[in-house]
N, CA, C, O and CB atoms as a CASP TS submission, in Angstrom:
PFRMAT TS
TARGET T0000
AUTHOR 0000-0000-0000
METHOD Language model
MODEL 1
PARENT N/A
ATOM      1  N   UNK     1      12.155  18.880  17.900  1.00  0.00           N
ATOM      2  CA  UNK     1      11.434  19.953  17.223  1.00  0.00           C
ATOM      3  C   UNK     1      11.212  19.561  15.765  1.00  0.00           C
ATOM      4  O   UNK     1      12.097  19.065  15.067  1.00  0.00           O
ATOM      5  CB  UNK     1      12.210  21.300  17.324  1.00  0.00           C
ATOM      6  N   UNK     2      10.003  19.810  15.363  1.00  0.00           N
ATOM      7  CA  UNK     2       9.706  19.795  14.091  1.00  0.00           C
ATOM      8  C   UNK     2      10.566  20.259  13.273  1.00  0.00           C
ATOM      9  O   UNK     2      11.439  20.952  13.796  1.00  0.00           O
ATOM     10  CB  UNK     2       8.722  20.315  13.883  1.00  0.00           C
ATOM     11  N   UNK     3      10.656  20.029  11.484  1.00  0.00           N
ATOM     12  CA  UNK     3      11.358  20.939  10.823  1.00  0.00           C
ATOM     13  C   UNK     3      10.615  21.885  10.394  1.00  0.00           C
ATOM     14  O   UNK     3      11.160  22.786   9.757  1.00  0.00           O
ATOM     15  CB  UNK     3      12.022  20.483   9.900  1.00  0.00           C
ATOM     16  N   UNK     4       8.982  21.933  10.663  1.00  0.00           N
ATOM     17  CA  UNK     4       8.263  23.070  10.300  1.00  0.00           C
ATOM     18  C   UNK     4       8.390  23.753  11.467  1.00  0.00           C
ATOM     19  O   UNK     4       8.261  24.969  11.330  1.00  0.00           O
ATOM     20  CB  UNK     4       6.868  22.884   9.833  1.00  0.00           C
ATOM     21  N   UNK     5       8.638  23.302  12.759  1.00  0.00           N
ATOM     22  CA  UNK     5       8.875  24.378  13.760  1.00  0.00           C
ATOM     23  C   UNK     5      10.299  25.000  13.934  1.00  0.00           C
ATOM     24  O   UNK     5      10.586  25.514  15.014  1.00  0.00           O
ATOM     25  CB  UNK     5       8.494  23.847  15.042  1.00  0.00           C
ATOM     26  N   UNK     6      11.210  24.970  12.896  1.00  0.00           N
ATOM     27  CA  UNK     6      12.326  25.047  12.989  1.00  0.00           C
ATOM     28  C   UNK     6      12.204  26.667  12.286  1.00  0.00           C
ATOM     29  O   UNK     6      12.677  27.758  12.605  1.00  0.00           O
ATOM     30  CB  UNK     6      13.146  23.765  12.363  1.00  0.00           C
ATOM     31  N   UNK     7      11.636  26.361  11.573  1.00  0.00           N
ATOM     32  CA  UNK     7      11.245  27.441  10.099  1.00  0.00           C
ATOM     33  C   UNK     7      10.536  28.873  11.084  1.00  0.00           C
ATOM     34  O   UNK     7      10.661  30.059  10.777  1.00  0.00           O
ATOM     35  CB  UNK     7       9.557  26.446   8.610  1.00  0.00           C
ATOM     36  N   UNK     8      10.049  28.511  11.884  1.00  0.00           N
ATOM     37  CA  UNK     8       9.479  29.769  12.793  1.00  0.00           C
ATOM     38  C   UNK     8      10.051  30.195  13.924  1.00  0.00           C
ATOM     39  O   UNK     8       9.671  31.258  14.414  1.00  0.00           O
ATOM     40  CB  UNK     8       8.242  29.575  13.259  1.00  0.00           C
ATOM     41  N   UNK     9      11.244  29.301  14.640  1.00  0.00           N
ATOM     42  CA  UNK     9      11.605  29.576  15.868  1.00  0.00           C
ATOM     43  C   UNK     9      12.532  30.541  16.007  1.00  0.00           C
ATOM     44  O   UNK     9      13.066  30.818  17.081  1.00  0.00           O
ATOM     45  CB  UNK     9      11.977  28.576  16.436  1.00  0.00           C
ATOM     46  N   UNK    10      12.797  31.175  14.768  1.00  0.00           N
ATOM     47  CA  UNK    10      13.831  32.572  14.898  1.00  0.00           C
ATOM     48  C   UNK    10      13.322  33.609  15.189  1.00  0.00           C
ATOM     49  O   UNK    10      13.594  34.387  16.103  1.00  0.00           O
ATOM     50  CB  UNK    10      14.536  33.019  13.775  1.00  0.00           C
ATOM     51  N   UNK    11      12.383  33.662  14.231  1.00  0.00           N
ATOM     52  CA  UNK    11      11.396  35.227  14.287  1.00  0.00           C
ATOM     53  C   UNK    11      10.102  35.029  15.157  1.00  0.00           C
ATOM     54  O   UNK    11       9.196  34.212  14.993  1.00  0.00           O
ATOM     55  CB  UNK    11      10.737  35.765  12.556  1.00  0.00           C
ATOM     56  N   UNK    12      10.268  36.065  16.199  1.00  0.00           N
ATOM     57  CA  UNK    12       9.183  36.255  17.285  1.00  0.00           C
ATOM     58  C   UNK    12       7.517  36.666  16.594  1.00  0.00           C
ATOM     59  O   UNK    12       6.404  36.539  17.103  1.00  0.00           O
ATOM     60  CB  UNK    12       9.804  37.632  18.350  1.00  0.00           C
ATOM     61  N   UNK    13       7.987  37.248  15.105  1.00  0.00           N
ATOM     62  CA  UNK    13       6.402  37.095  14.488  1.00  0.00           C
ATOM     63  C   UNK    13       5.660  36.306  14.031  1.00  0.00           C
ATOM     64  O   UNK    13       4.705  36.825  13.454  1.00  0.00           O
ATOM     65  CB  UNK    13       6.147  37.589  13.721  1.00  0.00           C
ATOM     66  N   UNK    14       5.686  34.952  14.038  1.00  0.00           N
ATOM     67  CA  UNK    14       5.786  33.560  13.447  1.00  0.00           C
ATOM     68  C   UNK    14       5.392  32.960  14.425  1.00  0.00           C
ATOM     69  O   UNK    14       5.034  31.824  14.113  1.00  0.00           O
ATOM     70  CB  UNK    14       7.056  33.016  12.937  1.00  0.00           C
ATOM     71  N   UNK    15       5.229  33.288  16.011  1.00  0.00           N
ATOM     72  CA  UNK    15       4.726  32.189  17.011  1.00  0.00           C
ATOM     73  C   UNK    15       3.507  31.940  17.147  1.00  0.00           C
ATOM     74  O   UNK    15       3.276  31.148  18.061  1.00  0.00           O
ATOM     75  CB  UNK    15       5.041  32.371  18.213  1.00  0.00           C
ATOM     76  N   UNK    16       2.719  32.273  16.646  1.00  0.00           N
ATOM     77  CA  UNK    16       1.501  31.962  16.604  1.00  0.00           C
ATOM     78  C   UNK    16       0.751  31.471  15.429  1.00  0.00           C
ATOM     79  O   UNK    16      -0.467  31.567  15.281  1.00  0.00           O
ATOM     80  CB  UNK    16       1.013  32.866  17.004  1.00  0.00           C
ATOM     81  N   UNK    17       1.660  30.891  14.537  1.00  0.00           N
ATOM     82  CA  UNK    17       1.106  30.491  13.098  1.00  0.00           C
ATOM     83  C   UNK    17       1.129  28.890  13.274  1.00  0.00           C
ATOM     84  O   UNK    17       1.945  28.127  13.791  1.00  0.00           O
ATOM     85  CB  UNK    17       2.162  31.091  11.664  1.00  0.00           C
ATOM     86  N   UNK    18      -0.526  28.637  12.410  1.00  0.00           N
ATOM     87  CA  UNK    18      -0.677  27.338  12.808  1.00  0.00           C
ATOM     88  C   UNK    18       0.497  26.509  11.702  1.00  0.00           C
ATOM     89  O   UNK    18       1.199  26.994  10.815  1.00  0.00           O
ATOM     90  CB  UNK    18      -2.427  26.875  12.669  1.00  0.00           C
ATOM     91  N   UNK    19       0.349  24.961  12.222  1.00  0.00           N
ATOM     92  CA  UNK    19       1.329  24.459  10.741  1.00  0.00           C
ATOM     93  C   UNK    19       0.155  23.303  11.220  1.00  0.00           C
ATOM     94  O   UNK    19      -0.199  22.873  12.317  1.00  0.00           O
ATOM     95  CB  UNK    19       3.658  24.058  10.645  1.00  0.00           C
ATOM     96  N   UNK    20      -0.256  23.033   9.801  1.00  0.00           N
ATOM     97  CA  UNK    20      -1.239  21.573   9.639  1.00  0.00           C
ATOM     98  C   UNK    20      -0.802  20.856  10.235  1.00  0.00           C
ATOM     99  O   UNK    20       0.305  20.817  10.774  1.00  0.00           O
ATOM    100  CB  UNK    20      -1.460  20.831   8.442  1.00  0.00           C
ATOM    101  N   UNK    21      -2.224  19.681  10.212  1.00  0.00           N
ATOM    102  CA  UNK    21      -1.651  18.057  10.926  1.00  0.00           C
ATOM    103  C   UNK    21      -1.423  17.509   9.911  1.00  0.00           C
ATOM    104  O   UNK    21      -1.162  17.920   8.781  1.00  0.00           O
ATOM    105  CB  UNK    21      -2.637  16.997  11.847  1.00  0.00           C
ATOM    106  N   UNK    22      -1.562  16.217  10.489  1.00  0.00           N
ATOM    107  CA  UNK    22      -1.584  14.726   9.346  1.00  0.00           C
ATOM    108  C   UNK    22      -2.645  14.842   8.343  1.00  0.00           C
ATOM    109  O   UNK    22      -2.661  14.579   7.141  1.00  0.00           O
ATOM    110  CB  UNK    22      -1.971  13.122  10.162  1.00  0.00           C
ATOM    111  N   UNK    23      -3.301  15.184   8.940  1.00  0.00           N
ATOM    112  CA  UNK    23      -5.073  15.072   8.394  1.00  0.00           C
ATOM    113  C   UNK    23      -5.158  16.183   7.299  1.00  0.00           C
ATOM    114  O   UNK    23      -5.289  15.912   6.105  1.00  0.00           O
ATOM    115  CB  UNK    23      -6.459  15.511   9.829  1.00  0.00           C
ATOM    116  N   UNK    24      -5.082  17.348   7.751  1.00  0.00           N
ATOM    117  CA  UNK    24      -4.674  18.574   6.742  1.00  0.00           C
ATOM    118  C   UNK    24      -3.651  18.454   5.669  1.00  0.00           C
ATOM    119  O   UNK    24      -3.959  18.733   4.510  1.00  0.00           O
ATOM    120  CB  UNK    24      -4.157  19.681   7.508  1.00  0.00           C
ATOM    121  N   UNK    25      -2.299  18.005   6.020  1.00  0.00           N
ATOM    122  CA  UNK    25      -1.407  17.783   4.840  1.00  0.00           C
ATOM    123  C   UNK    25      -1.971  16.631   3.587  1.00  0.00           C
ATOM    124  O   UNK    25      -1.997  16.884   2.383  1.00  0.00           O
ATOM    125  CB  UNK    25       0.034  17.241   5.519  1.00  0.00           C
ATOM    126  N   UNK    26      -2.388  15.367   4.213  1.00  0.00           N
ATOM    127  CA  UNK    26      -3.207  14.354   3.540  1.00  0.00           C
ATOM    128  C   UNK    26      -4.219  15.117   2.776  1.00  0.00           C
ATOM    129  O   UNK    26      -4.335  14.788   1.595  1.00  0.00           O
ATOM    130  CB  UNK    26      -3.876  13.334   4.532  1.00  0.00           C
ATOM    131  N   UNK    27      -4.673  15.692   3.040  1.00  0.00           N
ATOM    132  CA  UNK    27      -6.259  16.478   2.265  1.00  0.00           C
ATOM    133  C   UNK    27      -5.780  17.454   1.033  1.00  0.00           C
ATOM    134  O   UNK    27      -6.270  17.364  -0.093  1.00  0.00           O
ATOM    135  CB  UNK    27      -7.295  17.752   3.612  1.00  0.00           C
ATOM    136  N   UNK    28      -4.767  18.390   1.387  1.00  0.00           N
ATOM    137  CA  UNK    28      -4.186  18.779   0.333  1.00  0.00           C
ATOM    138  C   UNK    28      -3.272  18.147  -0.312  1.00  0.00           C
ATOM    139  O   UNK    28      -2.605  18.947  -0.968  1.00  0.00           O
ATOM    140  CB  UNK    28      -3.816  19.686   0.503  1.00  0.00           C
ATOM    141  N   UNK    29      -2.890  16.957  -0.445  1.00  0.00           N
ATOM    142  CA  UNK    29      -2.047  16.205  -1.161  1.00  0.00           C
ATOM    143  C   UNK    29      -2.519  15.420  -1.907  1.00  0.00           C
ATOM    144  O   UNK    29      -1.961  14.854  -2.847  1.00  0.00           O
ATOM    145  CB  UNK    29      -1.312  15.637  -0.571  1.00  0.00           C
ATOM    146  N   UNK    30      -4.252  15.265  -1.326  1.00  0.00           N
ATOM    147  CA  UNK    30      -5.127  13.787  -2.082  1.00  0.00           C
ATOM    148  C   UNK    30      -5.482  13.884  -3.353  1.00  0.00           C
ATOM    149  O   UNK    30      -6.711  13.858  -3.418  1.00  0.00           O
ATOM    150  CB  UNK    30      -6.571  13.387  -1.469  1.00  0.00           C
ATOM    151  N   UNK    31      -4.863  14.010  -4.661  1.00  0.00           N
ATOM    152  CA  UNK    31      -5.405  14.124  -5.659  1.00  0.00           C
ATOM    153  C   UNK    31      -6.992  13.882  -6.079  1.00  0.00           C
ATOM    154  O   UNK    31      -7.722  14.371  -6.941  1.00  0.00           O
ATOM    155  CB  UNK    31      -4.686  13.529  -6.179  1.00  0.00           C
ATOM    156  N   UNK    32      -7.157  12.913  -5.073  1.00  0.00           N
ATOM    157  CA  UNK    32      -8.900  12.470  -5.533  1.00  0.00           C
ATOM    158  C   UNK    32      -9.784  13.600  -5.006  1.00  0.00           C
ATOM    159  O   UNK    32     -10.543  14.220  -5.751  1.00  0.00           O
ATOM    160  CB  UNK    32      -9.578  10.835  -4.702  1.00  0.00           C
ATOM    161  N   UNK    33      -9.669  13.836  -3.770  1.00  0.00           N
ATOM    162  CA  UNK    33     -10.172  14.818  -2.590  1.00  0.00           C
ATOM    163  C   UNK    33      -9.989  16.100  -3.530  1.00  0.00           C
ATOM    164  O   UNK    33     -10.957  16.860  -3.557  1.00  0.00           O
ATOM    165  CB  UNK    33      -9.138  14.833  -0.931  1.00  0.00           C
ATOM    166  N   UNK    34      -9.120  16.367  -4.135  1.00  0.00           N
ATOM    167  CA  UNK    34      -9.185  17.844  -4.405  1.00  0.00           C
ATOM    168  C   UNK    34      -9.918  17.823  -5.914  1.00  0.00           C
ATOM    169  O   UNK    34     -10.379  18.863  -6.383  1.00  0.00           O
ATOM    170  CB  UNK    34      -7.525  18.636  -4.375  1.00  0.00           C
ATOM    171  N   UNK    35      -9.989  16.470  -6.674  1.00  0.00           N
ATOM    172  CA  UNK    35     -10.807  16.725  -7.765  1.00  0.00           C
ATOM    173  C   UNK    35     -12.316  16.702  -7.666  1.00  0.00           C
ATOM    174  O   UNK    35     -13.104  17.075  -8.536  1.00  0.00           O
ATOM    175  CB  UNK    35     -10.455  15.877  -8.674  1.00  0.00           C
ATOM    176  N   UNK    36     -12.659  16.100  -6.219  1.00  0.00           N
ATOM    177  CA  UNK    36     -14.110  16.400  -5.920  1.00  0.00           C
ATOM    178  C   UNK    36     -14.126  17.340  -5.191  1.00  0.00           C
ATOM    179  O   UNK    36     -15.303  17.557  -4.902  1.00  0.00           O
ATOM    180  CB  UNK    36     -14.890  15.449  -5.352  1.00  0.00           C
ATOM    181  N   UNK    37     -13.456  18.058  -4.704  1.00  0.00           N
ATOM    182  CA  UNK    37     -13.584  19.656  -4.077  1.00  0.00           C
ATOM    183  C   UNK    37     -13.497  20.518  -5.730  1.00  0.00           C
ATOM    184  O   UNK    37     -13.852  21.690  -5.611  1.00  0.00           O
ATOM    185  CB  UNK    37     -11.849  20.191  -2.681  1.00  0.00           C
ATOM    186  N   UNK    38     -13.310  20.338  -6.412  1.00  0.00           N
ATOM    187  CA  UNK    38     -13.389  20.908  -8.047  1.00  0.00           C
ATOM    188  C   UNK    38     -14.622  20.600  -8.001  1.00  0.00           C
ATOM    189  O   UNK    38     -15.428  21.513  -7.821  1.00  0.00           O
ATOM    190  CB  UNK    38     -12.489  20.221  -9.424  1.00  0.00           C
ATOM    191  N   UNK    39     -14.925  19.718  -8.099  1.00  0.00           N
ATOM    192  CA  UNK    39     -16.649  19.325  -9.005  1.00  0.00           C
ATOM    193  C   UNK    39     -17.530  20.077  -8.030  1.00  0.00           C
ATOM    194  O   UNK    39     -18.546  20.569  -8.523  1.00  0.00           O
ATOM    195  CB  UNK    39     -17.325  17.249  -9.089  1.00  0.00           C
ATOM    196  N   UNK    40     -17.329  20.251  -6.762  1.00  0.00           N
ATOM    197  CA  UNK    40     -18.240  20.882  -5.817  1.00  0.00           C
ATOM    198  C   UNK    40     -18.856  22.126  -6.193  1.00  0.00           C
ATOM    199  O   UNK    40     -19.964  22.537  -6.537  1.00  0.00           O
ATOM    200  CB  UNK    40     -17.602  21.105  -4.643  1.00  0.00           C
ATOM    201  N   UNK    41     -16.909  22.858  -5.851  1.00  0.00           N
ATOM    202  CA  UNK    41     -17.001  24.038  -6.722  1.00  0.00           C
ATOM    203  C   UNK    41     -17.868  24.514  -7.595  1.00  0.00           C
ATOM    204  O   UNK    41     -18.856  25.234  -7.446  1.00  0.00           O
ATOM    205  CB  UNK    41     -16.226  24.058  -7.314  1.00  0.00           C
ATOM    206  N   UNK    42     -17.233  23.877  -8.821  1.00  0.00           N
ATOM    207  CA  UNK    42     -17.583  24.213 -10.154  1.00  0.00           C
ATOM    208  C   UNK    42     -19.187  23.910 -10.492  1.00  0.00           C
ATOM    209  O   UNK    42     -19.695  24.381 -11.510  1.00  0.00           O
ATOM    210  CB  UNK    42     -16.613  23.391 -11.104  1.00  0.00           C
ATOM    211  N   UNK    43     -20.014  23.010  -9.474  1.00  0.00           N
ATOM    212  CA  UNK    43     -21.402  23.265  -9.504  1.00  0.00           C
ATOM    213  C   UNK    43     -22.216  24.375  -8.487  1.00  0.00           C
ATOM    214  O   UNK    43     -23.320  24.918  -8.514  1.00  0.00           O
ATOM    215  CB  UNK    43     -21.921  21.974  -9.295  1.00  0.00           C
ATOM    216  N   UNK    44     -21.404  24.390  -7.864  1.00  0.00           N
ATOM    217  CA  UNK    44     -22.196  25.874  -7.235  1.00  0.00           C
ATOM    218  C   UNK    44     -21.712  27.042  -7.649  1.00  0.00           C
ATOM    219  O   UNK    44     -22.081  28.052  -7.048  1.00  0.00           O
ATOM    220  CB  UNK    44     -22.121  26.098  -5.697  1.00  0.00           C
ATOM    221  N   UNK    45     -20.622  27.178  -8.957  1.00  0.00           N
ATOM    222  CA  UNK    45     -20.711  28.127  -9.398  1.00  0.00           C
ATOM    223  C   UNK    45     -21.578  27.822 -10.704  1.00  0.00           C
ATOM    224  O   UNK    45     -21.568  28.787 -11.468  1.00  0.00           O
ATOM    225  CB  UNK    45     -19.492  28.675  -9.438  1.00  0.00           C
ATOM    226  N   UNK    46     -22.089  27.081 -11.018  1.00  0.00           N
ATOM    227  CA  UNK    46     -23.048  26.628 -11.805  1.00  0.00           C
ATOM    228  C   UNK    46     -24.466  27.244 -11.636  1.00  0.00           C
ATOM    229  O   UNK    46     -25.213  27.892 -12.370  1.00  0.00           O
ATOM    230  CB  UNK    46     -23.064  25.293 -11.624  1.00  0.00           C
ATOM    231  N   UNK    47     -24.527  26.761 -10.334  1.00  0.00           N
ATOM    232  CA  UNK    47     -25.833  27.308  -9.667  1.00  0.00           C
ATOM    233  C   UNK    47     -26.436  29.121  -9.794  1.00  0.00           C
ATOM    234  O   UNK    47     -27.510  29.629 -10.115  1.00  0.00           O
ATOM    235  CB  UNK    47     -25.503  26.970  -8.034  1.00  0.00           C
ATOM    236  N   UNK    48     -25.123  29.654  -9.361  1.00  0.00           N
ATOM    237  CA  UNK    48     -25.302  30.601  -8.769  1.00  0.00           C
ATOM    238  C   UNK    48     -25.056  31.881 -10.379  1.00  0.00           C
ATOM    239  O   UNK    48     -25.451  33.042 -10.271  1.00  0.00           O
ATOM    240  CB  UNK    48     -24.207  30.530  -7.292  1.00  0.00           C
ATOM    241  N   UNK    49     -24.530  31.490 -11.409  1.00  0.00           N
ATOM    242  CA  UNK    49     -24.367  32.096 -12.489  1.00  0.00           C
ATOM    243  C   UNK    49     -25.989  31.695 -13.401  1.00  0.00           C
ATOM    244  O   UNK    49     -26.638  32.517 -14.047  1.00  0.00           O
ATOM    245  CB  UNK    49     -22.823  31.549 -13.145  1.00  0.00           C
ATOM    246  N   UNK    50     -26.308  30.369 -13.222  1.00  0.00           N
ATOM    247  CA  UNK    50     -27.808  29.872 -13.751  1.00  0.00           C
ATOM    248  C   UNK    50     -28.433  31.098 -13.197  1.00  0.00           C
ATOM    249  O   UNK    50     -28.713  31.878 -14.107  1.00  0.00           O
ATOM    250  CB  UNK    50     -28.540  28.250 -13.098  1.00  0.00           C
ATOM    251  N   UNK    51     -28.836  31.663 -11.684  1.00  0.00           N
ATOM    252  CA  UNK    51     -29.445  32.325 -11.224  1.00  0.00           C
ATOM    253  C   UNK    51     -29.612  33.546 -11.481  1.00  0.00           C
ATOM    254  O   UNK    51     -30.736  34.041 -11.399  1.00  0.00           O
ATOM    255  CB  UNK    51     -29.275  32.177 -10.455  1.00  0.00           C
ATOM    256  N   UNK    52     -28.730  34.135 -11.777  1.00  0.00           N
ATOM    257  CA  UNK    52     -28.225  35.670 -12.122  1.00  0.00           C
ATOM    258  C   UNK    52     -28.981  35.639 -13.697  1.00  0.00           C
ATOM    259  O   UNK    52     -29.852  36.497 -13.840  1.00  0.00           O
ATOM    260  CB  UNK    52     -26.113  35.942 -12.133  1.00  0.00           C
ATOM    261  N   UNK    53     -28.759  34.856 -14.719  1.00  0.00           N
ATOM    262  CA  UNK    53     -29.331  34.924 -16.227  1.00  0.00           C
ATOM    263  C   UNK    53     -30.759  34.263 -16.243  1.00  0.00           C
ATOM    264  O   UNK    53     -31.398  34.198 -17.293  1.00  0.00           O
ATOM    265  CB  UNK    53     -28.302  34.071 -17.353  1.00  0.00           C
TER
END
């Protein structure tokens, strides 16, 4: 058993909660990945504030 499945196997309200993969933990850990998920961001809120003024 996982130690993230360890963390849920007491409480019967917890069985249905996902826990990331490899792929998911990697993505939030990637410093690079999350500074171009910033720049993404921060131009479509660019966009969308340009629009409004």
């Amino acid at each position: 058993m996982k130690h993230e499945e360890k963390n849920f196997a007491k409480s019967r309200d917890f069985n249905l909660t996902m826990i990331p993969g490899k792929f998911a933990r990697a993505m939030r850990t990637c410093v690079i990945y999350q500074f171009l998920r910033f720049l993404v961001i921060n131009i479509k809120m660019l966009i969308v504030v340009s629009k409004s003024h």
